[in-house]
N, C-alpha and C positions, 0 to 999 in steps of 0.2 A: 504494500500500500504506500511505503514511503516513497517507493522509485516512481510511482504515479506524479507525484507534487514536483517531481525533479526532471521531467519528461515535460511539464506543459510549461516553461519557460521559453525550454526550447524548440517547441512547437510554435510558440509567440513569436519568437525570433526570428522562425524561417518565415514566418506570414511576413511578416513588417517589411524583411529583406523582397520577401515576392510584390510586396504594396507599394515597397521603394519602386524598384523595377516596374510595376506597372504607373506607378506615375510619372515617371522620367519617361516612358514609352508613349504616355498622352500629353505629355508637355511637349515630343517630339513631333507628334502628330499636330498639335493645336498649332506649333511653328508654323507647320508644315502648310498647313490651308490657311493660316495669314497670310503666307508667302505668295501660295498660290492666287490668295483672294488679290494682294497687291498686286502682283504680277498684271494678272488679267483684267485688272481695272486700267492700272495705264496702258495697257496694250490697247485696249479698248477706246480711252480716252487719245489716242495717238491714230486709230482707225479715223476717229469723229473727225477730226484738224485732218488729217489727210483729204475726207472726203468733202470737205468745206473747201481743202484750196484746190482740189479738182473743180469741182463745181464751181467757183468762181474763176479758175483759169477756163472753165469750158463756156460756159456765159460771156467771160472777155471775147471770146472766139467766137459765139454763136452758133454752137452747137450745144444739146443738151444732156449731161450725164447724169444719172440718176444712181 
């Protein structure tokens, strides 16, 4: 009975170290889609200004690009 009480420490311990580990692995992911989320926003925002000075160089020109 007394090796019971000396066994769930370190059953505590391996959890914590797995809890470590799985938070470090969602702090890597949460990175990961900020990253993404910025990325694809300016890339986005860099489509819009592309497609605004087409469209005004093709207006200059009088033809229409859409």
């Amino acid at each position: 009975m007394r090796d019971t009480g000396t066994d769930a420490p370190q059953q505590t311990e391996i959890y914590v170290e797995a809890s470590s580990a799985d938070s470090e692995l969602a702090r890597n992911i949460s990175a990961a889609v900020v990253s993404f989320t910025v990325t694809a926003g300016v890339a986005s925002l860099a489509l819009q200004v592309l497609r605004q000075a087409l469209r005004r160089r093709s207006q200059d020109s009088g033809s229409d690009v859409r």
